[in-house]
C-alpha positions as CSV (number, residue, x, y, z in Angstrom):
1,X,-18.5,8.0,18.1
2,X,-15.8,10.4,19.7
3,X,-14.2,13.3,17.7
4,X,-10.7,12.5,17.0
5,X,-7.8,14.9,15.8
6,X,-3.8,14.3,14.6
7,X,-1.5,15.6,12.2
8,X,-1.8,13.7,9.0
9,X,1.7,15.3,7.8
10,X,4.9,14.3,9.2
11,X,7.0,16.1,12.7
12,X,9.2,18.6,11.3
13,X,9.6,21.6,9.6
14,X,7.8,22.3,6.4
15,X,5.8,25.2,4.2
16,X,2.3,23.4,5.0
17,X,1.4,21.0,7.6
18,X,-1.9,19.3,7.9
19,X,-4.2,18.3,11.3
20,X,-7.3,16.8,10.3
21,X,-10.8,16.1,12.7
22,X,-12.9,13.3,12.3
23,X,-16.1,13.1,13.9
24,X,-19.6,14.5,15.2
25,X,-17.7,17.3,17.0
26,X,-14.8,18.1,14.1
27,X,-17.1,21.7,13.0
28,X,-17.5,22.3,16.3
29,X,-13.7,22.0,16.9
30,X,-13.8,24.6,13.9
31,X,-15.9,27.0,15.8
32,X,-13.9,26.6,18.9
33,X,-10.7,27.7,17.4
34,X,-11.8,30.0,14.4
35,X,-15.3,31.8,15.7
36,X,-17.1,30.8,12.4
37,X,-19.1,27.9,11.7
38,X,-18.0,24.8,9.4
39,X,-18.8,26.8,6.5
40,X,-19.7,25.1,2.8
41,X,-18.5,21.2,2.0
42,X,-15.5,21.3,0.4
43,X,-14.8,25.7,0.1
44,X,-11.2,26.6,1.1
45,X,-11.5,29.2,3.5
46,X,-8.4,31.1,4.7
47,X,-9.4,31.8,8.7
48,X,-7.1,33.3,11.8
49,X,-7.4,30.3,14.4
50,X,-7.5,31.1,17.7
51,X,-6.6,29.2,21.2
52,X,-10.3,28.5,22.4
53,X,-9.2,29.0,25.9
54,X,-6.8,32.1,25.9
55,X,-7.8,33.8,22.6
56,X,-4.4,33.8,21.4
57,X,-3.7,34.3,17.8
58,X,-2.0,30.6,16.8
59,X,-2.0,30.7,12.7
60,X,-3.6,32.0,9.7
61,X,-4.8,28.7,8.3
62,X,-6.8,27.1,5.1
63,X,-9.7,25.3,6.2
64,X,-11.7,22.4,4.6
65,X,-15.1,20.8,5.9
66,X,-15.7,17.5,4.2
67,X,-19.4,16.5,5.0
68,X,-20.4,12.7,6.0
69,X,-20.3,10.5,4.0
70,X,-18.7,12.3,1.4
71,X,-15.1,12.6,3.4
72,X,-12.2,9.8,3.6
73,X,-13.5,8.4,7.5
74,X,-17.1,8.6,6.5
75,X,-17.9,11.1,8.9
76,X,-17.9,14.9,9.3
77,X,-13.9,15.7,8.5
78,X,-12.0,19.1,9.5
79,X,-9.1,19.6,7.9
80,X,-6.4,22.5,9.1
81,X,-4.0,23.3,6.7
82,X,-1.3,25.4,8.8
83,X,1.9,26.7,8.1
84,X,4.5,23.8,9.2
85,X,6.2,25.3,11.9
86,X,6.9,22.5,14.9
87,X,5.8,25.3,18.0
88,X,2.8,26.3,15.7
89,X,1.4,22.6,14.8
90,X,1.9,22.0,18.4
91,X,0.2,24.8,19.8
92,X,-2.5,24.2,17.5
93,X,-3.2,20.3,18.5
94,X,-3.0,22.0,22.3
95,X,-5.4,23.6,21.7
96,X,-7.7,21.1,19.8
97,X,-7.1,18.9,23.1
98,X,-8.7,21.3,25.7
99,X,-11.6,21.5,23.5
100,X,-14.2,18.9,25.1
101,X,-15.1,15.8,23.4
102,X,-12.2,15.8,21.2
103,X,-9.4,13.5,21.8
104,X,-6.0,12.5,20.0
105,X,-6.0,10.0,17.4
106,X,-4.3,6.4,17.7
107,X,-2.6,5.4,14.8
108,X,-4.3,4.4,12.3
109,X,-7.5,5.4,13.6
110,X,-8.9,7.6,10.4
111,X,-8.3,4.5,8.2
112,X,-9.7,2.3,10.5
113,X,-13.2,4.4,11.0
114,X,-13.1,4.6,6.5
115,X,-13.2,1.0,7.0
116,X,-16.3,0.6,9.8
117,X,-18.2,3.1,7.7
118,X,-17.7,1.3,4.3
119,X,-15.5,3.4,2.5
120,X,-13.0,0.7,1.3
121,X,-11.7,-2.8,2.8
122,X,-9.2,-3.7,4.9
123,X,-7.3,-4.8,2.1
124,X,-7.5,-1.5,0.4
125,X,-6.3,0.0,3.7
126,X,-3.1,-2.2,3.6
127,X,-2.9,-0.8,0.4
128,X,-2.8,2.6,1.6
129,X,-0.1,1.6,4.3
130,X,2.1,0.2,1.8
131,X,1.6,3.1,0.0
132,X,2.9,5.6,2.6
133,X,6.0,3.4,3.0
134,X,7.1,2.7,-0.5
135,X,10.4,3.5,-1.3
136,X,10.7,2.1,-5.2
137,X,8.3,2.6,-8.2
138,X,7.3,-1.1,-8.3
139,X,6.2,-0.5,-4.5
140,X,4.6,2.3,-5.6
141,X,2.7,0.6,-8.2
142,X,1.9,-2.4,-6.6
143,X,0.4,-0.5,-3.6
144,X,-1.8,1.2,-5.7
145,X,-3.1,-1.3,-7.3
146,X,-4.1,-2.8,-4.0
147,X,-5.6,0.9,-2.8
148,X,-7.7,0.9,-5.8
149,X,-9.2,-2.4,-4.1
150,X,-8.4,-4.8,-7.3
151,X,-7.6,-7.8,-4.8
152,X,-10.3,-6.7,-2.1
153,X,-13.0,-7.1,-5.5
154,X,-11.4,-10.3,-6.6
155,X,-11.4,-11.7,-2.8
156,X,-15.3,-10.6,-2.9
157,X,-15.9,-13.0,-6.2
158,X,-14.2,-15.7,-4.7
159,X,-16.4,-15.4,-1.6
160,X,-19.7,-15.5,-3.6
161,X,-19.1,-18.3,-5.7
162,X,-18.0,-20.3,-2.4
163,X,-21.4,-19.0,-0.7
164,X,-23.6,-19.8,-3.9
165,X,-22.2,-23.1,-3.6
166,X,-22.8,-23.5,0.2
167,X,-26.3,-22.5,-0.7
168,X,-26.7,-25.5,-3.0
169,X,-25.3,-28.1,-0.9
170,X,-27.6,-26.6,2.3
171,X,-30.7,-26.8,-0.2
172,X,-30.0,-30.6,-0.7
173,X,-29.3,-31.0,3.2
174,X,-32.4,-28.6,4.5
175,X,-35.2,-29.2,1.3
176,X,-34.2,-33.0,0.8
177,X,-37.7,-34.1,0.7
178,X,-39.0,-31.0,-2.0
179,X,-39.2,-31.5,-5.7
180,X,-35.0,-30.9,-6.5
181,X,-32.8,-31.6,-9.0
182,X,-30.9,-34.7,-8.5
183,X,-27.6,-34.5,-7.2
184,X,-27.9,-30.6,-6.4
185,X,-24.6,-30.7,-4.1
186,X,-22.5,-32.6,-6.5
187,X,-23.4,-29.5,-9.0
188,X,-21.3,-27.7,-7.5
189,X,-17.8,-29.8,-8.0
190,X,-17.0,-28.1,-11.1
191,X,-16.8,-24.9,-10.3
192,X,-15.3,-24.9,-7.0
193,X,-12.4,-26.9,-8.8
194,X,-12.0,-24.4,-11.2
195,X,-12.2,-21.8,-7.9
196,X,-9.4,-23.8,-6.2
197,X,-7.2,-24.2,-9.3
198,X,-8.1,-20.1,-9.7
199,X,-6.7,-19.6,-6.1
200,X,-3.6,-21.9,-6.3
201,X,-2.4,-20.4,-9.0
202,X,-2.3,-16.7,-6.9
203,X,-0.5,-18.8,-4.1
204,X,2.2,-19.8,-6.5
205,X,3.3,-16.4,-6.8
206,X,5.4,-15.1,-4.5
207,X,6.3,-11.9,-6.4
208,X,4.5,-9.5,-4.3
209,X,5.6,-10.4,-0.7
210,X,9.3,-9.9,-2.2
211,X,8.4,-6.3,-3.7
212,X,6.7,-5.5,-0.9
213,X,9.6,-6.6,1.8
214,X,12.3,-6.8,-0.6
215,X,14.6,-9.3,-2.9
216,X,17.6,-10.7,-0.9
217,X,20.7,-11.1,-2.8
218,X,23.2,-13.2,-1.1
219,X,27.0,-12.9,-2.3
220,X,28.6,-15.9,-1.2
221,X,31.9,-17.3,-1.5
222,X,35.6,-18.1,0.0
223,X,37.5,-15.7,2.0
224,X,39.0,-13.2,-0.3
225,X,37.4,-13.3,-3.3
226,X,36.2,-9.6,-3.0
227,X,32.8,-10.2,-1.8
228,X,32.9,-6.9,0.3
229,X,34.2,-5.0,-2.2
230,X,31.9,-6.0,-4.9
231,X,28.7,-5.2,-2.4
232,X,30.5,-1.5,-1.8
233,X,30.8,-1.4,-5.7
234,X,27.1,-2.1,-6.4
235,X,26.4,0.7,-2.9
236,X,28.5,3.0,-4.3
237,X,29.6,4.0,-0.9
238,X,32.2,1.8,1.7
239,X,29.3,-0.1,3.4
240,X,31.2,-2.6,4.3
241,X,35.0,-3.1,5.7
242,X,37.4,-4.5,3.0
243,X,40.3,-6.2,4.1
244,X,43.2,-8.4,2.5
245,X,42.8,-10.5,5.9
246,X,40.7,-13.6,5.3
247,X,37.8,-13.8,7.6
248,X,37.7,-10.2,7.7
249,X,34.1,-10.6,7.2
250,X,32.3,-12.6,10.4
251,X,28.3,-11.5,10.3
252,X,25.8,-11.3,7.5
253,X,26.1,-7.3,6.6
254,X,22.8,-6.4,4.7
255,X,23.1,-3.2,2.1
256,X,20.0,-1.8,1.0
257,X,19.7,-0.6,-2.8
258,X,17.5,-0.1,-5.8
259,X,17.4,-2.1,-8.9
260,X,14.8,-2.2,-11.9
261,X,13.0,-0.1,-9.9
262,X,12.6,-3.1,-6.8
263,X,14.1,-2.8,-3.2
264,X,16.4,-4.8,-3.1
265,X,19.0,-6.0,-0.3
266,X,22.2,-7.3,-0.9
267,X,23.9,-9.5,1.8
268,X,27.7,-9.4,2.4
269,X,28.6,-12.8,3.9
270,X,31.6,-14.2,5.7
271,X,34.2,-16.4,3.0
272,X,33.1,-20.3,3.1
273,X,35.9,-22.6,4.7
274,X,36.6,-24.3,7.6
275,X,36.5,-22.1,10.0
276,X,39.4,-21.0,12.3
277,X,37.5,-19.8,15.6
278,X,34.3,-20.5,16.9
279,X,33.8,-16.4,16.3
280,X,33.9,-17.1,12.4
281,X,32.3,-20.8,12.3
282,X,29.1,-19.2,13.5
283,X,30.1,-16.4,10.7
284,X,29.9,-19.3,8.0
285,X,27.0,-21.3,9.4
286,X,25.1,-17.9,8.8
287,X,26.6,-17.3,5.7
288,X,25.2,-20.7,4.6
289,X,21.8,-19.8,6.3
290,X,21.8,-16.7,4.0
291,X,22.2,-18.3,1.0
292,X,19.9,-21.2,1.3
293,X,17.2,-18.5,1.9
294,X,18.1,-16.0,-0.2
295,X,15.6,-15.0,-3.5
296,X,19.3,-14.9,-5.8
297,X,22.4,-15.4,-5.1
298,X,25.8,-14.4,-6.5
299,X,28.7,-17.0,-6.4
300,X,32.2,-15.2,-6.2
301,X,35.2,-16.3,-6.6
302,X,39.2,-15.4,-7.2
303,X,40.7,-15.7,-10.5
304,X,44.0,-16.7,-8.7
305,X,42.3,-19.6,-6.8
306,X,43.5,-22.7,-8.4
307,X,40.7,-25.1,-8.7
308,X,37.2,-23.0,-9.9
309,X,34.9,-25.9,-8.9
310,X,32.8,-23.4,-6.0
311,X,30.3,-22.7,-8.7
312,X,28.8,-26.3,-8.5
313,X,26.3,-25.6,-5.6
314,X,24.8,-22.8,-7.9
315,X,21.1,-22.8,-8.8
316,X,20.3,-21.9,-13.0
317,X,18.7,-18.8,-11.6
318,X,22.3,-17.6,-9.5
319,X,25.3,-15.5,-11.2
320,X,28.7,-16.7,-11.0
321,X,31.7,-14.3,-11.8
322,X,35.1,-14.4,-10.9
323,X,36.9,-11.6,-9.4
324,X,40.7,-10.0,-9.4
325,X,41.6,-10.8,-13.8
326,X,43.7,-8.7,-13.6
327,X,46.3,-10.2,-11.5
328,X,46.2,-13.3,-14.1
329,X,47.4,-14.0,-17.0
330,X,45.0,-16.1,-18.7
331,X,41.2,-15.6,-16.8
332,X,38.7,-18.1,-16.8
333,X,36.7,-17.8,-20.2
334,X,33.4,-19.3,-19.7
335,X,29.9,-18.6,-21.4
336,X,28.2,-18.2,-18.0
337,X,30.9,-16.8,-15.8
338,X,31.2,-12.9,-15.3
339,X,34.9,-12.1,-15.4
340,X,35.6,-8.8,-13.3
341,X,38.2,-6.8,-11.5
342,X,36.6,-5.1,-9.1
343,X,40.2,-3.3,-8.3
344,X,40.2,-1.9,-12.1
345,X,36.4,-1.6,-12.6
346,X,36.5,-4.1,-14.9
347,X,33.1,-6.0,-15.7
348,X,31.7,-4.7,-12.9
349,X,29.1,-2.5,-15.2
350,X,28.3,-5.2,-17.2
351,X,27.6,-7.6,-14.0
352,X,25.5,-5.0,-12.6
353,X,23.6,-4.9,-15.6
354,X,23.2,-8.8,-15.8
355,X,22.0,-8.6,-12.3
356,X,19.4,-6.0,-12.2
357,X,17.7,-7.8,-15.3
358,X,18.4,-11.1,-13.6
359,X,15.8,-9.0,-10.5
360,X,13.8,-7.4,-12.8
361,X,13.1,-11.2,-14.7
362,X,12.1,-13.0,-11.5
363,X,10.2,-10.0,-9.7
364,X,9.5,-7.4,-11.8
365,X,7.4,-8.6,-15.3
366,X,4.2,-10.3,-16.0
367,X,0.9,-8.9,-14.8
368,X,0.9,-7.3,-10.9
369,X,1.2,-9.6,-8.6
370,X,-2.2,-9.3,-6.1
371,X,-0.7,-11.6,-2.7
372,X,1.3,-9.1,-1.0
373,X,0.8,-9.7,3.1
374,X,1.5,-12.9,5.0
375,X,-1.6,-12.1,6.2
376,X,-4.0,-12.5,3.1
377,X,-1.4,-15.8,2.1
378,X,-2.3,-17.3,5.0
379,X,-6.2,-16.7,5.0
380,X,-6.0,-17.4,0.9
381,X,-4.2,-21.1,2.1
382,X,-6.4,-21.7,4.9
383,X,-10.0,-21.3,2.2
384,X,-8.1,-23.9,-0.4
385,X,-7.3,-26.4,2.7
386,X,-11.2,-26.4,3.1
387,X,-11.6,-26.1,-0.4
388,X,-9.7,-29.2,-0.9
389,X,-11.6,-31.1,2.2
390,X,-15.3,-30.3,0.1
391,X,-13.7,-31.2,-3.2
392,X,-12.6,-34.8,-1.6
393,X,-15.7,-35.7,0.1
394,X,-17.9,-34.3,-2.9
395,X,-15.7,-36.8,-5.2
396,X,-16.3,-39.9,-2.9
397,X,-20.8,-38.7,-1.9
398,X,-19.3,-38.0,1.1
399,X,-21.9,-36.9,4.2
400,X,-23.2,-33.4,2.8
401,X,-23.1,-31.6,6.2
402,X,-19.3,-32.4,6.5
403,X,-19.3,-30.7,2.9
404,X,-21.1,-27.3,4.3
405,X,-19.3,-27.2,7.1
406,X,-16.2,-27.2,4.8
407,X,-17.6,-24.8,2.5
408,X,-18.2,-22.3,5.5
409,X,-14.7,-22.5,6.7
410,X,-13.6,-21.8,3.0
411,X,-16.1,-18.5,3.2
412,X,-14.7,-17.4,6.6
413,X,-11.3,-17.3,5.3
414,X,-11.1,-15.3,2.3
415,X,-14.0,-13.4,3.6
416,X,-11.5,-12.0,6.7
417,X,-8.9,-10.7,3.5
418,X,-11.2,-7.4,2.8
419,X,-13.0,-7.9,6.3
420,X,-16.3,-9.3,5.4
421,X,-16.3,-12.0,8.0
422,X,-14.7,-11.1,11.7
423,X,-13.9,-7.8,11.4
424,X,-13.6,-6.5,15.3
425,X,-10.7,-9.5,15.7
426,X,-8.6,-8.6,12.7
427,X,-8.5,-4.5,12.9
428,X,-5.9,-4.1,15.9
429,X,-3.9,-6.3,13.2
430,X,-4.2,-4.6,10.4
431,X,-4.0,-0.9,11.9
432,X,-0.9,-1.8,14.8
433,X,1.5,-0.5,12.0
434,X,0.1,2.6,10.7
435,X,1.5,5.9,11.5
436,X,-0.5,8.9,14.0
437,X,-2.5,10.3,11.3
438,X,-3.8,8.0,8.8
């Protein structure tokens, strides 16, 4: 296998920056560029590196050889702690590329080989994407778990009792004729409906996907009811433009924030009427979009409109407040209604509060949720569709072959989650998104 080499830290300046080698030629590479050998496994050693072409002095550096397959790739691992100068990290990966046999990393590449040579699954090394990008605790947390390989071990049992029960209802089909227990295929119908009730239930919840890519928040209502304002209230910066013109708002306008710890995006959305202009009717049909496919939505409205009846269309799970008390003189006094002047600052603590525990109560309690790709959904779906087609033909002595066969497409699917079953197809996938690197 070739000797790759990339910064594992980000461009930019910094106190310490990080290149690490991977390969059969990463203490070689050391040689090259510090005239010593790789030295002991795991024994900082502070070395002058040196362009192995021109001699050059490029860096006093920290140096750490991890030995195969005691290193994160599995392989022999260099790593070159430098200081984080841009010039000097460049000059430094210059020189690692005119040393022959060495080549630049692709992205994702280190990750990729750790998962060839058995050092964790390519669930675990979603995990370890979603780590690098998480920007709230609960991402952090939730990536984690899925680092530490909780699913990837779950995914594993679900596979073995799907291939202990292929191996039953084979044994009926290939030893027919041999001294059996009756019925040995129709065994198995209790536990792979306890399996496929076991996997449903993970399918249910959607908790992870929306942690992992965010909980929309759509504030919807008629023109002027402060929806803009109360979005730059929650942003605590002018995100969006406020107007006293109706229709001042005429596209979706997302605002990203944090609440209970979740990432959360909150979508400013043109005021509900009949539109004026074929500008703002596509505004509204958008704004109606938005809210049917929003996770929560907040249903606005003015304390000076005369009729409240916009809060019908709500969902139990929606907030409802009206906006601008304080330019009447007897507000709205319902149970479930937030009353608020944005203007004054009014309510608007207490609706923020009511909010981020409405967030925190649909996304953000219970045990960790363990579905957080589309990817492993759809592979999860795809073994209890052929879960299902075993179950029914088992329940009617359907033709046993049909039954394998079923069984082996259940196996197949949730064996591609941690990359048990057709690996080669499914790593340009999993790695497209992963930063030079890692």
């Amino acid at each position: 296998m070739e000797t790759i080499f990339a910064p594992a830290t980000a461009r930019g300046r910094g106190g310490v920056a990080v290149i690490r080698i991977s390969g059969p030629g990463s203490g070689g590479a050391l040689e090259a560029l510090s005239g010593r050998g790789r030295g002991a496994p795991r024994m900082a050693e502070l070395r002058e590196l040196k362009d192995p072409v021109s001699g050059h002095v490029l860096d006093q550096a920290l140096v750490l050889f991890f030995e195969g397959p005691h290193s994160f790739t599995g392989e022999d691992v260099v790593e070159l702690h430098l200081h984080g100068g841009v010039a000097l990290v460049d000059s430094v990966v210059e020189g690692l590329g005119k040393i022959e046999g060495l080549r630049l990393a692709e992205a994702g590449e280190f990750s990729r080989r750790a998962v060839e040579n058995g050092k964790f699954d390519l669930s675990a090394a979603e995990g370890i994407a979603d780590l690098i990008e998480a920007e709230t605790s609960a991402q952090q947390a939730q990536a984690l778990q899925q680092m530490k390989g909780t699913f990837g071990a779950l995914c594993d049992e679900w596979r073995d009792q799907v291939v202990r029960s292929l191996a039953y209802v084979e044994a009926d089909i290939d030893f027919a004729d041999e001294d059996l227990p009756e019925d040995l295929a129709a065994s198995v119908l209790p536990g792979l409906t306890v399996l496929r009730e076991e996997m449903s239930g993970f399918l249910a919840d959607h908790r992870g996907e929306r942690i992992r890519d965010g909980i929309f928040v759509a504030v919807v209502g008629p023109p002027n009811a402060g929806k803009s304002s109360l979005v730059n209230a929650l942003a605590r910066r002018d995100a969006v433009i406020v107007s006293e013109e109706a229709g001042t708002t005429r596209d979706v306008v997302e605002v990203r924030l944090k609440m209970a710890g979740l990432p959360v995006t909150v979508c400013d959305t043109a005021g509900l009427r009949e539109g004026v202009g074929a500008v703002e009717r596509e505004g509204i049909r958008r704004a109606r979009k938005t809210a049917q496919e929003a996770d929560l939505r907040v249903w606005m409205q003015s304390a000076e409109d005369a009729v409240l009846d916009f809060f019908g269309t709500a969902e139990p799970q929606d907030l409802k407040l009206v906006n601008k008390v304080d330019l009447v003189q007897n507000p709205l006094a319902a149970a479930d209604i937030f009353q608020l002047s944005i203007k004054t600052a009014v309510g608007v603590g207490a609706f923020e509060e009511a909010l981020s525990n409405s967030i925190e109560k649909m996304f953000g309690r219970g045990e960790e949720p363990l579905i957080t790709r589309t990817r492993h959904r759809k592979e999860l779906e795809a073994c209890v569709n052929a879960l299902d087609g075993a179950l029914s033909l088992l329940r009617v002595g359907g033709e046993t072959a049909l039954i394998a066969e079923e069984l082996r497409h259940a196996a197949r699917a949730v064996g591609r989650i941690t990359g048990r079953v057709d690996v080669e197809e499914l790593l340009d996938v999993v790695f497209r998104d992963f930063c030079i690197g890692k």
